[in-house]
DSSP file (Angstrom, degrees, kcal/mol; ACC not computed):
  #  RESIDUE AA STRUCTURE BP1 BP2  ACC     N-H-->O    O-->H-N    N-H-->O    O-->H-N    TCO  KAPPA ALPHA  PHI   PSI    X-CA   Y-CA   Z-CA
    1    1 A X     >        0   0    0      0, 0.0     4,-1.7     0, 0.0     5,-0.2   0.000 360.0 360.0 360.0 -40.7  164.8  244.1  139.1
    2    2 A X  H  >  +     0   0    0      1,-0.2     4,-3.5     2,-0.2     5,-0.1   0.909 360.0  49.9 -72.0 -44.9  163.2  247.1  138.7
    3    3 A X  H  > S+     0   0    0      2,-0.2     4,-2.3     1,-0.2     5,-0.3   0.770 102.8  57.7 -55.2 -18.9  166.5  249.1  137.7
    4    4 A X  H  > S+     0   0    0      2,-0.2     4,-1.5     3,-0.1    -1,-0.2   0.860 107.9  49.4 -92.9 -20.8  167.7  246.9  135.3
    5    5 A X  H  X S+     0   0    0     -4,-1.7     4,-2.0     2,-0.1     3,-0.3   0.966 112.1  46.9 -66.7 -60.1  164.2  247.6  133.7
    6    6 A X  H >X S+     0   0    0     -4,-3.5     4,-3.1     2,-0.2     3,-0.8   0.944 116.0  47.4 -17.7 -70.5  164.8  251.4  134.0
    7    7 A X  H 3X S+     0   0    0     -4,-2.3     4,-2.3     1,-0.3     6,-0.2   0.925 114.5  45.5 -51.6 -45.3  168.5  250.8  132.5
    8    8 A X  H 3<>S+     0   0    0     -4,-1.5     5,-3.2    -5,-0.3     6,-1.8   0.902 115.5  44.3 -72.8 -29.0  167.2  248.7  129.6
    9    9 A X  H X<5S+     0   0    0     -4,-2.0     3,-1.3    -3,-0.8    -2,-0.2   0.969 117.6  47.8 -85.5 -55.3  164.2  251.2  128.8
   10   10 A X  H 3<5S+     0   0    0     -4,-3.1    -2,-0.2     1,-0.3    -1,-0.2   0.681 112.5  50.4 -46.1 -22.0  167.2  254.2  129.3
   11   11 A X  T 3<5S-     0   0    0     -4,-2.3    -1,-0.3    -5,-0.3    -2,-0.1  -0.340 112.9-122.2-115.0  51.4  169.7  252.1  126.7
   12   12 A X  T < 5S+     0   0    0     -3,-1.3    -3,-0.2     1,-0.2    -4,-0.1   0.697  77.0 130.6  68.8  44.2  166.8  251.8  124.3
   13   13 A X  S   <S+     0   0    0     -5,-3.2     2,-0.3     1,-0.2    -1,-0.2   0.699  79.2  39.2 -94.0 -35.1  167.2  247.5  124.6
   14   14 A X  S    S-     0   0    0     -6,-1.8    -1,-0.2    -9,-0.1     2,-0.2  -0.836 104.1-106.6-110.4 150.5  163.2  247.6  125.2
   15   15 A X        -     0   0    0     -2,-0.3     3,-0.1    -3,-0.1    -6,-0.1  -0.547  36.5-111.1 -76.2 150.4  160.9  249.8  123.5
   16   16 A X        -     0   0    0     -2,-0.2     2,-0.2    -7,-0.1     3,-0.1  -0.314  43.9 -97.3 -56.1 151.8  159.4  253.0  125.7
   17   17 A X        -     0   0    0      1,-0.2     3,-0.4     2,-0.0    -1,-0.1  -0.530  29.4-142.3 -63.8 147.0  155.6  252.7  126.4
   18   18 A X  S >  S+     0   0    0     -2,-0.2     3,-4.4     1,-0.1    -1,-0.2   0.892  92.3  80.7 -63.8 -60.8  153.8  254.8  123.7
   19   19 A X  T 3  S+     0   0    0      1,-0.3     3,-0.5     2,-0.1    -1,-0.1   0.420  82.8  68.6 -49.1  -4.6  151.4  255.8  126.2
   20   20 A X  T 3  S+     0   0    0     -3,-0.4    -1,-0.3     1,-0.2    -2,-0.1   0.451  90.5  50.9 -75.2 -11.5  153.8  258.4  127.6
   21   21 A X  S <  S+     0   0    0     -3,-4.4     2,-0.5     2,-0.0    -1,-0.2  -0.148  89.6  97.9-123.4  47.0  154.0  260.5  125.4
   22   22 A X        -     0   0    0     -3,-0.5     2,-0.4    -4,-0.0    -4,-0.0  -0.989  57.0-168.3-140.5 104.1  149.6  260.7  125.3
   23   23 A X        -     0   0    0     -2,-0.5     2,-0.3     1,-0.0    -2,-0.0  -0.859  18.0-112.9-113.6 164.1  148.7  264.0  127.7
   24   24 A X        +     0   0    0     -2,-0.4     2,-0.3     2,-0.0    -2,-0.0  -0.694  37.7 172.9 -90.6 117.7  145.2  264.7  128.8
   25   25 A X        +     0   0    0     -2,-0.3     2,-0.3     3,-0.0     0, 0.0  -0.906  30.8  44.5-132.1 154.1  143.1  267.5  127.8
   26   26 A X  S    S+     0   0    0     -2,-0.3    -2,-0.0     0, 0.0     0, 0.0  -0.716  86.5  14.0 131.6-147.7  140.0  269.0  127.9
   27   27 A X  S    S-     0   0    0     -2,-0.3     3,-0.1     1,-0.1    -2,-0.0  -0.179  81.6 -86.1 -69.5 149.8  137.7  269.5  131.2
   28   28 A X        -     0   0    0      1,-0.1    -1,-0.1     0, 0.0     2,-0.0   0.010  43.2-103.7 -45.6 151.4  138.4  269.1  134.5
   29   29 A X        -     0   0    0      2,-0.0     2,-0.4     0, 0.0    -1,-0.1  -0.375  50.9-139.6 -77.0 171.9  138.2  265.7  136.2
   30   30 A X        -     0   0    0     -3,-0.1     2,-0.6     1,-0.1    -3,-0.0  -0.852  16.3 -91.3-121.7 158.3  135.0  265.7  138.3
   31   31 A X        +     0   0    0     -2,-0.4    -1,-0.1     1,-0.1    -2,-0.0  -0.782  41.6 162.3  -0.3  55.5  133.9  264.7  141.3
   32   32 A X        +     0   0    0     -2,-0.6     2,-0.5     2,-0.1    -1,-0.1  -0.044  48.9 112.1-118.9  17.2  132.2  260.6  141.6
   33   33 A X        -     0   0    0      0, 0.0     2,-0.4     0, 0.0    -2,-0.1  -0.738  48.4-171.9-100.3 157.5  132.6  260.4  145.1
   34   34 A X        -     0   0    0     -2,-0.5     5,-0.1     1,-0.1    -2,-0.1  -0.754  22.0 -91.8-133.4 170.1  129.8  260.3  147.5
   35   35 A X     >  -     0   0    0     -2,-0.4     4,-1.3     1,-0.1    -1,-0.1   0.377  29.5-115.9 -30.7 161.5  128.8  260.4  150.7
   36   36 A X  H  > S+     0   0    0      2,-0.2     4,-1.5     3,-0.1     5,-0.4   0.923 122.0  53.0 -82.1 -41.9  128.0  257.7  153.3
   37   37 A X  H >> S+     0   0    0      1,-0.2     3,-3.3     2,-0.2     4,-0.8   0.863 110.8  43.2 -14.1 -84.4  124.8  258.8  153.2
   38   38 A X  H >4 S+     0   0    0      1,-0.4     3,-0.8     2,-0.3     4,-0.4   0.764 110.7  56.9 -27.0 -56.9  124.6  258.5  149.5
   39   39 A X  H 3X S+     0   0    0     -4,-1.3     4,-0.5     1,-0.4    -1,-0.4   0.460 108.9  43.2 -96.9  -8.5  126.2  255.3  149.6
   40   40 A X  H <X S+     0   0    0     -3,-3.3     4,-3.7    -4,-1.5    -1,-0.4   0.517 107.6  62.2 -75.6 -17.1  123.5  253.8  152.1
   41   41 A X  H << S+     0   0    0     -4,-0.8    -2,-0.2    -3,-0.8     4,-0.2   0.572 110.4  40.5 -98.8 -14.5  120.9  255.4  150.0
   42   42 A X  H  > S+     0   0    0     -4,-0.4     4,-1.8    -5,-0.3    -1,-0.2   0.734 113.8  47.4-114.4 -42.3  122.4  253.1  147.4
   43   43 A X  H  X S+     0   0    0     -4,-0.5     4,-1.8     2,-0.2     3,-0.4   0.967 114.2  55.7 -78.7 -45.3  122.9  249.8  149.5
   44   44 A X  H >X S+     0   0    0     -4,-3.7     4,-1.7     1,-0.3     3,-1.4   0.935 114.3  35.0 -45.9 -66.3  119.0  250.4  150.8
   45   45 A X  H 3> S+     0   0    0     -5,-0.3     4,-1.2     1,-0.3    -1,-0.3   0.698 109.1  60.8 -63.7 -24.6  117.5  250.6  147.8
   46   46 A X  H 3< S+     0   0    0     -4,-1.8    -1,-0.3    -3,-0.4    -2,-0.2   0.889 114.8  41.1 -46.2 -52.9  119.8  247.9  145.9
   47   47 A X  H << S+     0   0    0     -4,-1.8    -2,-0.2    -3,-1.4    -1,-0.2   0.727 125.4  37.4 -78.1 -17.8  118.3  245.1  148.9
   48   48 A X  H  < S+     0   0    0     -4,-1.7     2,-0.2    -5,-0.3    -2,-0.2   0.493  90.4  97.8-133.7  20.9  114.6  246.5  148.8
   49   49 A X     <  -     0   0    0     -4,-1.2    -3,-0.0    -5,-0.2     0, 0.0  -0.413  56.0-149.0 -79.4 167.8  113.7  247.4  145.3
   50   50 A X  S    S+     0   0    0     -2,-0.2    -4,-0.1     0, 0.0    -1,-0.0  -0.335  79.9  79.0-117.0  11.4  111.9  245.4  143.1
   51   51 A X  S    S+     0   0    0      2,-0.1     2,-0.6     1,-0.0     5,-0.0   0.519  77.3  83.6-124.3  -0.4  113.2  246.4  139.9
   52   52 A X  S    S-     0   0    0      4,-0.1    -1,-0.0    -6,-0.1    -6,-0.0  -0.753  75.0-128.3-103.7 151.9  116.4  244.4  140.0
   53   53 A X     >  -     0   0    0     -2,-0.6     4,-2.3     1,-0.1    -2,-0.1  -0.020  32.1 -98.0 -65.7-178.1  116.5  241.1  139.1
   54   54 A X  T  4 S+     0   0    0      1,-0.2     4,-0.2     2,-0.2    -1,-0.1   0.994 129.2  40.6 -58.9 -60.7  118.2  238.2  141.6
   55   55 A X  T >> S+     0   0    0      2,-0.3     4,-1.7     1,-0.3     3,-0.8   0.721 108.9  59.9 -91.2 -41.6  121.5  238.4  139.6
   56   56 A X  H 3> S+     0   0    0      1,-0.3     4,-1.8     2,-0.2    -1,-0.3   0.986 113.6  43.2 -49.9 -59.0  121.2  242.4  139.3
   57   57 A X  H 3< S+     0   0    0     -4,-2.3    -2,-0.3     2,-0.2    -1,-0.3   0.579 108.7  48.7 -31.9 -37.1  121.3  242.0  143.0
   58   58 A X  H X> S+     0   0    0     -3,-0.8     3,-2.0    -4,-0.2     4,-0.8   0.983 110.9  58.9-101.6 -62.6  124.0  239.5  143.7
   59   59 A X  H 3X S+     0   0    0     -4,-1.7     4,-1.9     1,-0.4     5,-0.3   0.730 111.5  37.5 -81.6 -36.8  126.3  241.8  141.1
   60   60 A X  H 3< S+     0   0    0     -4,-1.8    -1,-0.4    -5,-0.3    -2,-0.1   0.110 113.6  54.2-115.7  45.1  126.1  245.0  143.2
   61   61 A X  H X4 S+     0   0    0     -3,-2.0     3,-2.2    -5,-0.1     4,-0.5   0.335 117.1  41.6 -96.9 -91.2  126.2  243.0  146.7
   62   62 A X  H 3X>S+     0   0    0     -4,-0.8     5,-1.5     1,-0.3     4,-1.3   0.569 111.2  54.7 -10.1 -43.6  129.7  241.5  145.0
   63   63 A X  T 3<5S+     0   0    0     -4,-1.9    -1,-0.3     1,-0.2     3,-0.3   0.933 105.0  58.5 -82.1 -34.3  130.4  245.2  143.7
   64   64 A X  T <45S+     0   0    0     -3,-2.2    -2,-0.2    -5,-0.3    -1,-0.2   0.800 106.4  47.9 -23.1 -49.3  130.0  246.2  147.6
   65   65 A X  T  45S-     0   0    0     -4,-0.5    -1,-0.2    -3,-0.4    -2,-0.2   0.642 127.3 -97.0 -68.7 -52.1  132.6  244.0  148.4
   66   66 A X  T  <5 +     0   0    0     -4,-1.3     2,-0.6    -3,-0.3    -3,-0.2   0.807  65.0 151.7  99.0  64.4  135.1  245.0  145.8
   67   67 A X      < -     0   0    0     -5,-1.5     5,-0.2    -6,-0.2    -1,-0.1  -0.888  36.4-141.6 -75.1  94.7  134.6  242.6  143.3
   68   68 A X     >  -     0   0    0     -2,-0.6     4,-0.7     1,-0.2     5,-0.2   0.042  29.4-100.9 -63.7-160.0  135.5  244.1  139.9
   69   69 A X  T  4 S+     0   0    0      1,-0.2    -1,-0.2     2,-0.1    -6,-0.0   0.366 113.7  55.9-114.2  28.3  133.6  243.4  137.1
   70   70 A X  T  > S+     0   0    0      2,-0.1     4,-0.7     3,-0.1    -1,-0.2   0.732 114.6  41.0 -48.8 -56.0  135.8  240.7  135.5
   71   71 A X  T  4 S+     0   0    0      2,-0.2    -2,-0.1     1,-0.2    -3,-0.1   0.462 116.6  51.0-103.6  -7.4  135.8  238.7  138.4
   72   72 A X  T  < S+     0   0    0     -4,-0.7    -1,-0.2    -5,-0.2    -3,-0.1   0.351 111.7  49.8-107.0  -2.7  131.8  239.6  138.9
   73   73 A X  T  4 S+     0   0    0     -3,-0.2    -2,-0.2    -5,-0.2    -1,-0.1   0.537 109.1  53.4 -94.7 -36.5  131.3  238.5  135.2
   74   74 A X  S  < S+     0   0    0     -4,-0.7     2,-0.4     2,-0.1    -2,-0.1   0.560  81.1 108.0 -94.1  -5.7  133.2  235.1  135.8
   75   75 A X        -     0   0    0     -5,-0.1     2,-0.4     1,-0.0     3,-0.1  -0.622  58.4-149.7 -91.3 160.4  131.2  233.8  138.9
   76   76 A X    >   -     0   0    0     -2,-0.4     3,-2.4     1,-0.2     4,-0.3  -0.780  24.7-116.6-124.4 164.2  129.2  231.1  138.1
   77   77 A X  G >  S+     0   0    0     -2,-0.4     3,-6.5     1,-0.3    -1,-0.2   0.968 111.3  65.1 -51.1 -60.8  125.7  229.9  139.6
   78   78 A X  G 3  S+     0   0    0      1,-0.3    -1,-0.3    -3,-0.1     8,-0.1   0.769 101.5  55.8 -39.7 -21.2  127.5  226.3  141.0
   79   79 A X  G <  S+     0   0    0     -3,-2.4     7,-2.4     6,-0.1    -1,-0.3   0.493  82.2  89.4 -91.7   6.3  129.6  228.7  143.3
   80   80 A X  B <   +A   85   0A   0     -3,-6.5     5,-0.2    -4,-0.3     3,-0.0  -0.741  56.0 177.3 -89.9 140.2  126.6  230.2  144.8
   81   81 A X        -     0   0    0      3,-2.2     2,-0.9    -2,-0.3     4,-0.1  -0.283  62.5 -75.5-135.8  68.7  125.8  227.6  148.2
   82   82 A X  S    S+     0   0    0      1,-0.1     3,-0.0     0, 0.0    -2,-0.0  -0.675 123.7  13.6 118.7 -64.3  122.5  229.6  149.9
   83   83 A X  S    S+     0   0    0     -2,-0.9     2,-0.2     1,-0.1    -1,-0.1  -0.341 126.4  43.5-138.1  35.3  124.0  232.8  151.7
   84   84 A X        -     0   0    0      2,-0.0    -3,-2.2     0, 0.0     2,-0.7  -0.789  68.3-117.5 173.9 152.0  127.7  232.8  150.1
   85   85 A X  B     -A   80   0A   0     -2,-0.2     2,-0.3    -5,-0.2    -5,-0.2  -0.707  25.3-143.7 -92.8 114.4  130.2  232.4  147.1
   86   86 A X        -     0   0    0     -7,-2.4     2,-0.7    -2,-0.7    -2,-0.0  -0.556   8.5-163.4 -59.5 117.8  132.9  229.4  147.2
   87   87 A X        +     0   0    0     -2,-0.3     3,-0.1     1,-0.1    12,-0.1  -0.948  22.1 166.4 -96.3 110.8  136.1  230.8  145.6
   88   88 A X        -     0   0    0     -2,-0.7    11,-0.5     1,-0.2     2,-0.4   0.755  57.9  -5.4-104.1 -12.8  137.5  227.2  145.1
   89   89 A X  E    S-B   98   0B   0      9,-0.2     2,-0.4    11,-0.0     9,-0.3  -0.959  70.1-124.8-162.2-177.4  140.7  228.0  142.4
   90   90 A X  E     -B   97   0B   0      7,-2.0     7,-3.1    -2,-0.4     2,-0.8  -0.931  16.7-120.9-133.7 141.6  141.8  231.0  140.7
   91   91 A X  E     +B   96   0B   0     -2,-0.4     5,-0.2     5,-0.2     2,-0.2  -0.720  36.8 162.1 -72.4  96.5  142.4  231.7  136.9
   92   92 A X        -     0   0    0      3,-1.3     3,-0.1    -2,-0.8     5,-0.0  -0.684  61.1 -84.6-126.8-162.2  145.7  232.9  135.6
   93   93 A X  S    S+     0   0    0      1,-0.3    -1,-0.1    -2,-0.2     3,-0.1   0.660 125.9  56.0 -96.4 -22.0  147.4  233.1  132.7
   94   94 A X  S    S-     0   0    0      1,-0.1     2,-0.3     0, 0.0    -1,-0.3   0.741 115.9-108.7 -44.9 -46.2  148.5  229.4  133.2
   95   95 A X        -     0   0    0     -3,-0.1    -3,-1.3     2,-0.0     2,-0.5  -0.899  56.0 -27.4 131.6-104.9  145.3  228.4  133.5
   96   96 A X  E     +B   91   0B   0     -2,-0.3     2,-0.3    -5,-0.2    -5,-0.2  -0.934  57.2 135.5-128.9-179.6  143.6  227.4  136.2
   97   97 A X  E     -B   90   0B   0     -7,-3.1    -7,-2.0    -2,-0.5     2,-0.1  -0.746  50.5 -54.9-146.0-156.2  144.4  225.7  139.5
   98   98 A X  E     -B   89   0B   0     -2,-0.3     2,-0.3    -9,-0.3    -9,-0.2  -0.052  64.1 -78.9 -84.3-174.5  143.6  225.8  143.2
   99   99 A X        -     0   0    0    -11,-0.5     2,-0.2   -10,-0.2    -1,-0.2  -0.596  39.0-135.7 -83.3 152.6  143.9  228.7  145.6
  100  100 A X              0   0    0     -2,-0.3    -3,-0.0    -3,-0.1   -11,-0.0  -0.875 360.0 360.0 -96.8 143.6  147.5  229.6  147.0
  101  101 A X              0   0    0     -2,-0.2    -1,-0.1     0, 0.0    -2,-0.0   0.285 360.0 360.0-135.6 360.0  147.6  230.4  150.8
């Protein structure tokens, strides 16, 4: 499948992405990973501050997890039940349904 996309993109039947021909300049990329340290330093204080809200909270437990933030924008309270989120069906471009297993 994937060659006959290759072939079609080489015989000009589909247009090329644009985005290829867009290089990258300027300063080097830097450096945003951290430590475990760090990265406890970040889970303490996220569970024992007092300057986030509930929902501030619940969004970077969820980002912990590796929730992006589409799918951490799209839960809703009714999936919350005490100490966990119910994923009961999934969204696609169909629309939505149940889960597939």
């Amino acid at each position: 499948m994937v060659g006959m996309f290759n072939d079609a993109v080489v015989n000009d039947v589909i247009k090329k992405s644009s985005i290829q021909k867009i290089s990258v300049t300027g300063n080097e990329a830097r450096n945003a990973s951290m430590t475990f340290a760090e990265y406890q330093k970040v889970v303490d204080f996220t569970f024992r501050t007092d300057l986030l809200t509930p929902s501030e909270r619940a969004a970077a437990i969820m980002a912990f997890h590796d929730l992006r933030g589409a799918e951490i924008r799209g839960v809703k309270l009714r999936y919350f039940n005490g100490s966990s989120i119910e994923v009961a069906g999934q969204l696609t471009r169909d629309g939505y349904g149940a889960l597939k297993h």
